[in-house]
VEXDREN-220302 format. One line per 8 residues: number of its first residue (from 1); for each residue x, y, z of C-alpha. Coordinates in steps of 0.5 Angstrom, whole numbers. Layout:
NUM = X:Y:Z ~ ... .
***
This chain:
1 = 344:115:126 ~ 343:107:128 ~ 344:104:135 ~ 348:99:139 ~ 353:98:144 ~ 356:105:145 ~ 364:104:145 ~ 370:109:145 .
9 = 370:107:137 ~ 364:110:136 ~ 366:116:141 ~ 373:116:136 ~ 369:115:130 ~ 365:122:130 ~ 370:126:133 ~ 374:124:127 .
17 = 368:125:123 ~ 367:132:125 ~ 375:133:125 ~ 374:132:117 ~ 368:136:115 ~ 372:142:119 ~ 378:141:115 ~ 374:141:108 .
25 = 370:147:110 ~ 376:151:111 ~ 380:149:105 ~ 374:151:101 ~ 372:157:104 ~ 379:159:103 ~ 378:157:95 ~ 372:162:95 .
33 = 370:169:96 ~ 363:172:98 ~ 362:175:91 ~ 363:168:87 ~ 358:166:92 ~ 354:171:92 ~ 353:171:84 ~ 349:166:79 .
41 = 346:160:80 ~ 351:156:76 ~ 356:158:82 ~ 351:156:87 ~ 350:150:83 ~ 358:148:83 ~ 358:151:92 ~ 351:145:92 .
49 = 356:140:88 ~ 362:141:93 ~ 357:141:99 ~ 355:134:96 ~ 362:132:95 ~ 364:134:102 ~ 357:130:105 ~ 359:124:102 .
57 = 367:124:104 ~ 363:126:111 ~ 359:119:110 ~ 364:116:108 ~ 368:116:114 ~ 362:114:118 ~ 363:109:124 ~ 357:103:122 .
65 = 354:100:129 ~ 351:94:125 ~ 350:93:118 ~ 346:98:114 ~ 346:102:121 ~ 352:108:121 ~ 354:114:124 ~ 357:121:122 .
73 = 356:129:121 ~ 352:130:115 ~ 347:134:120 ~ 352:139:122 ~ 354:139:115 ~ 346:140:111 ~ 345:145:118 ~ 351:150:116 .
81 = 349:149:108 ~ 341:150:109 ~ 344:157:114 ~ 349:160:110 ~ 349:158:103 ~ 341:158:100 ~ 336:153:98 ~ 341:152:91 .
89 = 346:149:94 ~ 343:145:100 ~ 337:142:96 ~ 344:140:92 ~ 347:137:97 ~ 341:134:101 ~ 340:130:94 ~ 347:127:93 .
97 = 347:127:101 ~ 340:123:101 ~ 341:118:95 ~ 348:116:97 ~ 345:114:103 ~ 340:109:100 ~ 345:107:97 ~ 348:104:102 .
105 = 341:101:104 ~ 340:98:111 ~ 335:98:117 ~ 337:106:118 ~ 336:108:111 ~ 329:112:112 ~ 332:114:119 ~ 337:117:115 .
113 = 334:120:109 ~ 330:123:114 ~ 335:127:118 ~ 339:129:112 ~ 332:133:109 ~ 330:135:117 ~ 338:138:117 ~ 338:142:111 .
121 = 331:144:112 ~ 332:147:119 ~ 338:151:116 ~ 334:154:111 ~ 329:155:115 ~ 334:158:120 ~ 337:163:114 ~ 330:166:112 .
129 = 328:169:119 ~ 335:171:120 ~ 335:174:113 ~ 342:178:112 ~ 345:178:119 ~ 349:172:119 ~ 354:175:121 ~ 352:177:127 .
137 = 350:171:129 ~ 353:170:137 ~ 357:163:139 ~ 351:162:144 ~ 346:162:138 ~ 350:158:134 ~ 351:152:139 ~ 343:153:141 .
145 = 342:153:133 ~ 347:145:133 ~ 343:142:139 ~ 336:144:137 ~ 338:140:130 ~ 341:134:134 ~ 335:134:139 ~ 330:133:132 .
153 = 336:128:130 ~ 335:123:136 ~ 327:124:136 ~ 328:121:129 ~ 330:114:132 ~ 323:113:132 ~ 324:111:125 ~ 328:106:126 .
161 = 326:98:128 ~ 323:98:134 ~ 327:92:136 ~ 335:96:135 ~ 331:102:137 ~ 333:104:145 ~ 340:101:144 ~ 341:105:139 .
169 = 338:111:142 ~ 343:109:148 ~ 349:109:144 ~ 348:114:140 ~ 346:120:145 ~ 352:123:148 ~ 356:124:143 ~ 350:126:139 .
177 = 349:132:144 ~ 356:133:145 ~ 360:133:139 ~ 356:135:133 ~ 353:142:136 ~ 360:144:138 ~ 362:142:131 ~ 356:146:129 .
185 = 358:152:133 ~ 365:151:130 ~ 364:151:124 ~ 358:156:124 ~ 363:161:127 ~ 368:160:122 ~ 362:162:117 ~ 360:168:121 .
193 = 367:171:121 ~ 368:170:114 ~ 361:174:113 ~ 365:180:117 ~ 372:180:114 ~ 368:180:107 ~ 363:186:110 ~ 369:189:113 .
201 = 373:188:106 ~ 366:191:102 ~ 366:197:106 ~ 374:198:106 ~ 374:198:99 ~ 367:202:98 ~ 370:208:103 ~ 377:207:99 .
209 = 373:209:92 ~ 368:215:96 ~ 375:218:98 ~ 378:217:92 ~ 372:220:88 ~ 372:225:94 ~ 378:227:92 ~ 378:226:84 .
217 = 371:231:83 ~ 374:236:88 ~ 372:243:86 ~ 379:245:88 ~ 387:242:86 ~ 388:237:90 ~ 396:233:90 ~ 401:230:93 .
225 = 408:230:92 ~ 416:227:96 ~ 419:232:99 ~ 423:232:93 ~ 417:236:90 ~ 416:230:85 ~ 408:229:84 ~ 405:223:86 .
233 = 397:224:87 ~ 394:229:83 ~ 386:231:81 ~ 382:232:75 ~ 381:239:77 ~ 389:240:79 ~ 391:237:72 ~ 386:242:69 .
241 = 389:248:72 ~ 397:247:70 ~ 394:243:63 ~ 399:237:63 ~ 397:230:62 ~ 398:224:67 ~ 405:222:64 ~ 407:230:63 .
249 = 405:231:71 ~ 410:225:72 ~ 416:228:69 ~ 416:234:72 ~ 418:238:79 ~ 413:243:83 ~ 418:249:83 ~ 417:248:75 .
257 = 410:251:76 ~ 413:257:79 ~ 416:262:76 ~ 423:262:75 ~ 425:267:79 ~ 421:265:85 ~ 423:257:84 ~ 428:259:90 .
265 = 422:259:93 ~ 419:253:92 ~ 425:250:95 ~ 424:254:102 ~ 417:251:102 ~ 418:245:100 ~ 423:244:106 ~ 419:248:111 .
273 = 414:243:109 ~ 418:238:110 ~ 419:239:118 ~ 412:239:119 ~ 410:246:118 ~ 403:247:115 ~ 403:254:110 ~ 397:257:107 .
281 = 400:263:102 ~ 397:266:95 ~ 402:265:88 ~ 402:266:81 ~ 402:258:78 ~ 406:257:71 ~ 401:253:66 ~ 404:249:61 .
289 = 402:253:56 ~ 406:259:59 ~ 399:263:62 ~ 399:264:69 ~ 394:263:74 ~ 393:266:81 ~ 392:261:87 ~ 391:260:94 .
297 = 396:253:96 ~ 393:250:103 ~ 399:245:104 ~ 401:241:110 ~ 405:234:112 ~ 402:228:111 ~ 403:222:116 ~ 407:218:112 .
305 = 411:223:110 ~ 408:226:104 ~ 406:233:103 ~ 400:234:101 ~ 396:241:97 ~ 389:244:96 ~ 390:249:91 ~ 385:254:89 .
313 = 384:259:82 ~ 382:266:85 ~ 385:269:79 ~ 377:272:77 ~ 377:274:84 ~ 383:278:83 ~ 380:281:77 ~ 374:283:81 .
321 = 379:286:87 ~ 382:290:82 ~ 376:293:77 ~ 373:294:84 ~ 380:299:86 ~ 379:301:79 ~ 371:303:81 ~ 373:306:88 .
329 = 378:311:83 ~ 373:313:79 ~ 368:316:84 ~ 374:318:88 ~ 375:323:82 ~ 368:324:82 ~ 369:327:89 ~ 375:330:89 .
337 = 373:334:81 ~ 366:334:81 ~ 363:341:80 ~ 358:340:87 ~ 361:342:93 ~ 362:336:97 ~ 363:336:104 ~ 363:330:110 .
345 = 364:333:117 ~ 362:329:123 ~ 355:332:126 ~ 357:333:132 ~ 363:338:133 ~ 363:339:125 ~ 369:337:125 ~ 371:336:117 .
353 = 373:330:115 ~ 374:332:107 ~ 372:337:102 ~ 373:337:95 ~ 376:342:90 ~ 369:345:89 ~ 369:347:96 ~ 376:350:96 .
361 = 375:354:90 ~ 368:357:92 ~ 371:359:99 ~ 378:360:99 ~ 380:356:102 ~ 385:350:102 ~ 384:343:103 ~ 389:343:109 .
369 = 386:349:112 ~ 379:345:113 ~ 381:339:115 ~ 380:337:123 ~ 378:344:123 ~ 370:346:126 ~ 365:350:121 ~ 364:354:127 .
377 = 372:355:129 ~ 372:357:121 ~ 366:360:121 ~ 364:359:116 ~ 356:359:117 ~ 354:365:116 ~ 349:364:121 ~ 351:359:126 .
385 = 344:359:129 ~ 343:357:121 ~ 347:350:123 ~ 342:349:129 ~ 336:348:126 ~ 340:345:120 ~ 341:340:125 ~ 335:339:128 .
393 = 330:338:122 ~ 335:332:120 ~ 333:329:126 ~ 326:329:124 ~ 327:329:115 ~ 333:325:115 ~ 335:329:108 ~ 334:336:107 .
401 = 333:337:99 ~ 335:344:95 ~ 335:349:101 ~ 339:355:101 ~ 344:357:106 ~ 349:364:106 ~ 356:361:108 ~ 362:366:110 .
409 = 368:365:104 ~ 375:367:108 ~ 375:373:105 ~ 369:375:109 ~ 365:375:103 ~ 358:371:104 ~ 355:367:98 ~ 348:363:98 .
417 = 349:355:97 ~ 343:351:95 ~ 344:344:98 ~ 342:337:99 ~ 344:334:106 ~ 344:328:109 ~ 347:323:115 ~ 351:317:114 .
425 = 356:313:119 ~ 363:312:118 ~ 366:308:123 ~ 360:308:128 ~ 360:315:128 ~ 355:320:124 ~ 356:325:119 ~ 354:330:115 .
433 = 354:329:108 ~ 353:337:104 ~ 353:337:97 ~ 352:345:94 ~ 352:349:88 ~ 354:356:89 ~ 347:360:87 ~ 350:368:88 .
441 = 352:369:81 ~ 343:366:80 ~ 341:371:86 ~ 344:376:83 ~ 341:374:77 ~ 333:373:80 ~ 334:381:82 ~ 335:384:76 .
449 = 331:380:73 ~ 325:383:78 ~ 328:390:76 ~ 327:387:68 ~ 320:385:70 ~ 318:392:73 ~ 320:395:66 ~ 317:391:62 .
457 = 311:391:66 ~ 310:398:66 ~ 309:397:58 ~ 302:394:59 ~ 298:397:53 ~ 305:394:48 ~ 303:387:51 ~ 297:386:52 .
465 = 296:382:46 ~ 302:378:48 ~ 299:377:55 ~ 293:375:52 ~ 296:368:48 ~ 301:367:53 ~ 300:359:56 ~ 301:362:63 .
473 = 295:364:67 ~ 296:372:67 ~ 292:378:70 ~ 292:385:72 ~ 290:388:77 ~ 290:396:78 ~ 292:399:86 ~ 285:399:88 .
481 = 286:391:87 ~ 281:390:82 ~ 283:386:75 ~ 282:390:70 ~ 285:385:64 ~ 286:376:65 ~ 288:372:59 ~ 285:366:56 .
489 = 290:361:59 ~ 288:365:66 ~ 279:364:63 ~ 281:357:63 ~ 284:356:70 ~ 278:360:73 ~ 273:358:70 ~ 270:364:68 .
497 = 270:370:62 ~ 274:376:63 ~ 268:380:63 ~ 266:376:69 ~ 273:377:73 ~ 273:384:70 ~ 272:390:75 ~ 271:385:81 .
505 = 277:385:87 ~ 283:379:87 ~ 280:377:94 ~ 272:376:91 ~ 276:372:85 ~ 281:368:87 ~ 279:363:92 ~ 287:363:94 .
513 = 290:358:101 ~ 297:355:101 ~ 297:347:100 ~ 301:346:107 ~ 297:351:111 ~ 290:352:107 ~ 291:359:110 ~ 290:365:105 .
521 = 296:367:101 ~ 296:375:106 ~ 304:375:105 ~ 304:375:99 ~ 298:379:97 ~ 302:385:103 ~ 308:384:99 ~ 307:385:93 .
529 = 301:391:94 ~ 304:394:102 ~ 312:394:99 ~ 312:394:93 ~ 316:388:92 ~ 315:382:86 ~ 313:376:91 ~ 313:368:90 .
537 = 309:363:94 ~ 313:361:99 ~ 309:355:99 ~ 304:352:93 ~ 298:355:92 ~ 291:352:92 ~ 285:356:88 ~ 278:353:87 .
545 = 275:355:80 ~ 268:356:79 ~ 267:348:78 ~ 269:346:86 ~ 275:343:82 ~ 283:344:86 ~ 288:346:83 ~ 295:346:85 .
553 = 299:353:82 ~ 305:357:82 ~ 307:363:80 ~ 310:370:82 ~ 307:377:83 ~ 309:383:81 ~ 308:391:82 ~ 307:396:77 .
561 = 311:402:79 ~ 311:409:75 ~ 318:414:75 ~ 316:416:82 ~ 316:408:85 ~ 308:409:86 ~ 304:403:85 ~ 300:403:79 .
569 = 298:396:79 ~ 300:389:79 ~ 301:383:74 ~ 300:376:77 ~ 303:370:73 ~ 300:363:75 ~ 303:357:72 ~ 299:350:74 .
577 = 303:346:76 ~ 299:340:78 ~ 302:335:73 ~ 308:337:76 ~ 307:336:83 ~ 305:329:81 ~ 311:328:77 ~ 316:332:82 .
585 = 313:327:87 ~ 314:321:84 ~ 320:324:82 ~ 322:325:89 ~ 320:317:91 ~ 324:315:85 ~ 331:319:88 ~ 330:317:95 .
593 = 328:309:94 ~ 334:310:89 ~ 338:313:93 ~ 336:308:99 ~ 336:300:95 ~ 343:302:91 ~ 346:306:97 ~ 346:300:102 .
601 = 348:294:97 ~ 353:299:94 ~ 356:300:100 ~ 357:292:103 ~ 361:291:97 ~ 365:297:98 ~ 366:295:105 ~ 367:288:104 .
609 = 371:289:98 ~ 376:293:102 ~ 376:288:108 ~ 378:283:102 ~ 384:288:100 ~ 387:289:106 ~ 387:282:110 ~ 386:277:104 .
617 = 393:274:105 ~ 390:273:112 ~ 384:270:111 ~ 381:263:111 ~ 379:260:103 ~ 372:260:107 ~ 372:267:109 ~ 374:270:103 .
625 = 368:266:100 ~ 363:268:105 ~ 366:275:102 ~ 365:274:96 ~ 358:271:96 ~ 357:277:101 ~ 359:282:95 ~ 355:277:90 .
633 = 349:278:93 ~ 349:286:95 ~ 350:286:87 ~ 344:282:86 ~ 341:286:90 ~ 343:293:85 ~ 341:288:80 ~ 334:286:81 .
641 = 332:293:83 ~ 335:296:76 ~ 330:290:73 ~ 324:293:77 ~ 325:299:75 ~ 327:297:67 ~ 320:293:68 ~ 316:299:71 .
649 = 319:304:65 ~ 316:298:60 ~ 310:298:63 ~ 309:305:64 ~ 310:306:56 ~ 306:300:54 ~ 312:296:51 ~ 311:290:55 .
657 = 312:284:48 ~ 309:278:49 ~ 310:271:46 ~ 306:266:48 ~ 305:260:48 ~ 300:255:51 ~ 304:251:59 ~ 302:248:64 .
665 = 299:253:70 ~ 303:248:75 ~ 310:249:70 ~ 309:256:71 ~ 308:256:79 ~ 314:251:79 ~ 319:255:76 ~ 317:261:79 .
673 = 318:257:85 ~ 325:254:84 ~ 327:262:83 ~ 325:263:90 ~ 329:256:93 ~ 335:260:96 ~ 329:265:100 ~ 325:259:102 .
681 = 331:255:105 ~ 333:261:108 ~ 327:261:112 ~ 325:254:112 ~ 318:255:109 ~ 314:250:106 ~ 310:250:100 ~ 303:246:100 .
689 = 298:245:94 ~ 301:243:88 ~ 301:237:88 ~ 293:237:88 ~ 294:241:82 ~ 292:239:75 ~ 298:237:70 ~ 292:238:64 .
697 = 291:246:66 ~ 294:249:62 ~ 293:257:60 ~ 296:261:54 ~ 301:266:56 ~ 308:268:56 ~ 313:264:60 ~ 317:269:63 .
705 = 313:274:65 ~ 308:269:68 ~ 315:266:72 ~ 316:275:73 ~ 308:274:77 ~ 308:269:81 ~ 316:269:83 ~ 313:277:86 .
713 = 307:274:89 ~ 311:269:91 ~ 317:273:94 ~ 313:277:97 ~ 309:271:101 ~ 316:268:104 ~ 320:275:105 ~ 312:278:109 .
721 = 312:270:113 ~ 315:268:119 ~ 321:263:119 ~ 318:256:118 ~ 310:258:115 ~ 308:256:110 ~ 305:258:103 ~ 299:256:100 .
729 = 298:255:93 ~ 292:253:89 ~ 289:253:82 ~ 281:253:80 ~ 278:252:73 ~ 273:257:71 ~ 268:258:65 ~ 274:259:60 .
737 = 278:263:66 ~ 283:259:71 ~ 284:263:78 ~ 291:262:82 ~ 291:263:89 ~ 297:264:93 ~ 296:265:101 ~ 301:267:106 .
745 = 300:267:114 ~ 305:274:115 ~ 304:281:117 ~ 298:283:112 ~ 297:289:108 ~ 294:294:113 ~ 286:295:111 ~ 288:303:111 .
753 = 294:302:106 ~ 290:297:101 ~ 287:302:96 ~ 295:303:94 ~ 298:296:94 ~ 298:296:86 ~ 302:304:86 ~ 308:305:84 .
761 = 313:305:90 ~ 307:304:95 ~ 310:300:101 ~ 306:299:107 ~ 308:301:113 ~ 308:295:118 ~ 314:293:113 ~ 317:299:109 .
769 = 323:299:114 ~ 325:292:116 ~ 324:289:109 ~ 328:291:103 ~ 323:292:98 ~ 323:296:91 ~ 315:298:91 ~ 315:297:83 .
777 = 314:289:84 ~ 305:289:85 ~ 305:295:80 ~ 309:291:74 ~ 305:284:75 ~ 298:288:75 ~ 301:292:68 ~ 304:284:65 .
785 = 296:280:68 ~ 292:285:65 ~ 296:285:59 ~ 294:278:58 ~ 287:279:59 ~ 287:277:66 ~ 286:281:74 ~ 290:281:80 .
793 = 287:282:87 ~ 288:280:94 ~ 285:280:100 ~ 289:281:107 ~ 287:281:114 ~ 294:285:118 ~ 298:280:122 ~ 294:274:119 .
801 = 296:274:112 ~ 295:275:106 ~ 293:272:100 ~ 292:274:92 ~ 289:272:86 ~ 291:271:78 ~ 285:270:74 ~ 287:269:67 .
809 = 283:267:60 ~ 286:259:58 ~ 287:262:51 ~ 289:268:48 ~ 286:272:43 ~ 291:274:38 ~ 297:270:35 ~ 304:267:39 .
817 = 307:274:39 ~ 304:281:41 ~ 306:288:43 ~ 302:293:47 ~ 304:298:43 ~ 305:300:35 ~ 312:305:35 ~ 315:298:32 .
825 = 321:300:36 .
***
């Protein structure tokens, strides 16, 4: 830029020169593409040379004002360059920009020079604060932008001769500040849309690839066909189910997947299709290799007139529908042809809802006799009061186990049933389940085994020597109450000799009470020496050897009597049965917790399998997986109790096999973790502390049974915690030990209830009923810690938490494998 008189040639000069650079920009943005000027440095080597060509076609139709002195529109050229296309290229053209126009020398020429650098500066410098938003870039900023460079660009007339200075200046001016931002403003636009179409072309084409990829890696068949039924579009998981390759699916028709007697039936959906109605139906599919597939098909309309399909295999849930039918049909035998009787009547009216052929040939009765009818409009209760208080100690027990009741057959005859009880709800409405063994014929039998008793009793002095050796405890005792001959086992039950117990009254030697009562036995005693008659305990019996010690006996009572029935003397049988009682009560734990974990899973699968059965066809693909994911977790349920108790077996009989092997304690508890994922993401808890774990603490162990501890620990944490706690874990090296700690903040362990956290079956009362739980998980992991040489223990305060600690020595004594035992299986 140099001065001189301002005319309408200057004026057409720059017009024509900005005409030319917005031509030659143009053509080559239409030449290139955003990738190629996005990718190496020899393309922006190759854009910088172009740029430099259209620098010097621009100064090559400059308009000169006086030899040496020129003008044009290499400014808006360098600023659009410096701008929109990087350092590369603009330092390229400014260069052949710059050479040429010394080149052409003159008065101008450090003016000029000057304005090319400051041009393609002001682009760069432009670009580096607007970084990748070039094409948001709006018209106002971009005419802001051109008009700030030509503002510097007539600041730069100092440079010039002092003498052509303000002519220059004068000249020079307005078409300056007119025509060169405009032509920025134009050609920055035209750069900015062409950014946008590119970016809009990038996304169109990345969304177009995710749709497809979406598509191609479905988990279900996906296709496309005319309305012809010829396949135009199909998926992996689509060409995997009907086992054809690309080129086979083109040459054949979708009614070739159907079987050839339902190909009619194709052609009916393809139509029905084809006028735009959407059908969701369950088919059999013909694969290539002639198997068949059953499939749910999800098939409507497209747009453009295309019929599209999403197709499901639920063959293997067929299968389990049907095994599931199959495993309804087997315990519908076991109702109907079990030797129990088994009955279901509605609590209230007992009105009966089933009987089973058991029922039917111990009463008399047939099944259509029974059914809706009331027990009582049968009477078939002996004792109607008898199903009144029936009814009332389930309100208090819930199960009423092995208890005898008289029922009435239809011939009027009365027989005695041992029975369990209990309620369950059909439909919302409570029933009572009974399940009996008729016991007459064993009643019958329990007298003349009495009458037996009394004779072979009346050979006292033929079996005294058998008494003595006999394991039962046994004493006799004279009319007058006093014992005049106890065995040994009845030595060892008391604590005394039988010289001592000799000659002394029952009531001075046997410190007798009932279990439940604590009172004296009176009935038993009155019966056996008032009436005569051979009498049990009607609850278990308590006596106190000489030591102070309790034990738990049972036992019967009964009379001598000569030919005239007189008393002669007694003969008592006591058993001790305090082992027993142990047994008997963890035998009743294990029926009731067994009874209650398997029932309630048993019977979501069951209900959820019969919903599944009668209204699949109905349902949506997602509610049939909800089903199904239903049914899989209540299996899972049944499962991990099996798993409990297959551990607690183990443990009880000290064949729990190790094999072990040295692991980071942070491995161990990340596993045991990522086992209890789905428990923690459902109750959005977090675990703290392993990052501050130690890699380099590790400890000799068995993996599995290590994951088995802390998933329990850890389970237990999340199933006792509130939704969106946390959970704390820690580890702590010790002299040749390492202590893990895992804490929660939930409900606690009441302080009462805490001695019997490692017991079998144990479950607190502040969680027993609202949480499922087996009991068995603490007493197995207690069993696994201390057979690694470890401890476990804990310290919880009620609804602040819980936290328990493992303590474990690093290295194990013996070799890589160990078992408790030595039975070598």
């Amino acid at each position: 830029m140099e001065g001189g008189e301002m005319n309408s040639e200057f004026f057409t000069g720059l017009v024509y020169n900005a005409s030319l650079l917005l031509a030659m920009v143009l053509v080559f943005e239409l030449l290139t593409s955003r990738r190629e000027r996005n990718s190496s440095y020899l393309w922006q080597v190759m854009v910088g040379i172009i740029l430099g060509g259209i620098g010097l076609a621009v100064m090559s139709t400059e308009w000169e004002l006086i030899p040496g002195l020129i003008f044009d529109t290499r400014t808006v050229l360098l600023g659009i360059s410096g701008l929109f296309f990087g350092w590369i290229p603009t330092l390229i053209a400014v260069i052949a920009t710059a050479l040429y126009r010394v080149s052409i020398g003159g008065v101008g020429t450090l003016a000029g020079v000057s304005e090319i650098i400051m041009a393609g500066a002001f682009g760069l410098i432009w670009r580096h604060f607007r970084r990748k938003n070039l094409h948001q870039l709006f018209w106002i900023e971009m005419y802001f932008f051109g008009l700030l460079i030509h503002v510097v660009d007539l600041a730069l007339v100092v440079l010039l001769p002092k003498e052509i200075m303000k002519e220059a200046l004068l000249t020079i001016w307005f078409p300056v500040i007119t025509i060169n931002p405009l032509a920025t403003l134009m050609l920055g636009v035209m750069m900015s849309n062409r950014l946008k179409r590119d970016l809009v072309v990038e996304e169109l084409a990345e969304s177009e690839e995710k749709y497809r990829v979406l598509i191609e890696q479905a988990a279900d068949g996906i296709f496309v066909v005319d309305t012809g039924g010829h396949f135009l579009l199909v998926n992996s998981k689509m060409k995997e189910m009907l086992g054809y390759t690309n080129e086979e699916i083109k040459k054949i028709n979708i009614a070739d997947t159907y079987l050839p007697e339902e190909r009619e039936v194709a052609k009916k959906r393809l139509d029905q299709l084809a006028s735009g109605t959407n059908l969701n139906f369950v088919r059999k599919m013909l694969r290539k290799n002639g198997q068949l597939l059953v499939i749910e098909v999800k098939a409507r309309k497209l747009s453009d007139g295309r019929l599209q399909a999403f197709v499901r295999d639920i063959t293997e849930k067929e299968k389990i529908e049907k095994r599931l039918i199959e495993s309804e049909e087997k315990f519908s035998q076991v109702f109907r042809n079990g030797p129990q009787i088994i009955t279901i009547s509605s609590l209230k009216e007992g009105k009966y809802l089933d009987v089973n052929n058991a029922f039917t040939e111990a009463l008399g009765y047939k099944k259509e006799e029974v059914i809706g009818k009331s027990v009582l409009s049968l009477n078939i209760w002996a004792e109607n009061t008898d199903r009144e208080k029936m009814t009332e100690e389930l309100k208090k027990n819930k199960i009423i186990r092995d208890k005898e009741y008289r029922f009435r057959k239809k011939n009027g005859e009365i027989i005695t049933c041992l029975c369990s009880i209990t309620t369950l709800v059909i439909g919302g409405k409570e029933y009572l389940l009974v399940l009996g063994i008729n016991i007459e014929g064993r009643k019958r039998a329990e007298i003349e085994l009495a009458k037996a008793n009394m004779d072979i009793l009346t050979e006292k002095h033929k079996l005294e020597a058998i008494l003595r050796d006999m394991g039962d405890a046994v004493f006799v005792t004279d009319d007058k109450r006093k014992i005049i001959l106890a065995n040994k086992a009845m030595e060892i039950l008391f604590g005394l000799s039988e010289k001592e117990m000799s000659g002394k009254n029952i009531d001075e030697i046997l410190a007798l009470s009932y279990e439940t009562t604590g009172q004296k036995p009176v009935d038993l005693i009155e019966t056996v020496f008032e009436k005569k008659q051979q009498a049990k305990p009607i609850d278990t019996l308590v006596i106190k050897n000489k030591s102070g010690t309790s034990v738990s006996v049972d036992g019967v009572a009964s009379p001598i009597v000569d030919e005239n029935l007189k008393l002669v003397g007694t003969v008592w049988v006591l058993r001790d049965v305090t082992k027993e009682k142990a047994l008997e009560q963890m035998r009743m734990d294990f029926i009731s917790l067994a009874s209650h974990q398997l029932r309630t899973p048993l019977t979501g699968i069951k209900w959820f399998a019969e919903l599944l059965d009668q209204n699949a066809p109905k349902m949506s693909i997602d509610k049939i997986q909800e089903y199904i994911r239903k049914i899989g977790e209540s299996n899972n349920r049944m499962i991990d109790l099996v798993n409990d108790l297959m551990a607690t077996s183990k443990a009880d009989s000290g064949k729990i096999v190790r094999v072990v092997s040295s692991y980071p304690i942070k491995d161990l508890l990340q596993r045991a973790i990522d086992e209890q994922g789905r428990l923690f993401l459902d109750k959005k808890i977090a675990i703290e502390g392993m990052e501050l774990i130690s890699d380099d603490l590790k400890v000799d162990a068995d993996m599995t049974q290590m994951v088995q501890i802390f998933g329990n620990l850890f389970n237990n944490a999340a199933s006792y915690s509130p939704e969106g706690s946390k959970i704390e874990v820690g580890a702590e090296l010790g002299l040749g030990r390492v202590k893990i700690y895992v804490r929660d903040h939930g409900v606690g362990i009441p302080l009462k209830q805490q001695g019997k956290v490692f017991d079998k079956f144990f479950r607190a009362d502040n969680v027993a009923k609202t949480i499922p739980g087996s009991g068995l998980g603490l007493y197995v992991a207690k069993s696994m810690v201390e057979s690694h040489g470890g401890k476990i223990w804990f310290e919880s305060k009620e609804n602040l938490g819980t936290t328990f600690f493992v303590e474990l020595p690093i290295k194990q004594k013996d070799g890589k494998k160990e078992e408790s035992d030595d039975s070598g299986g």
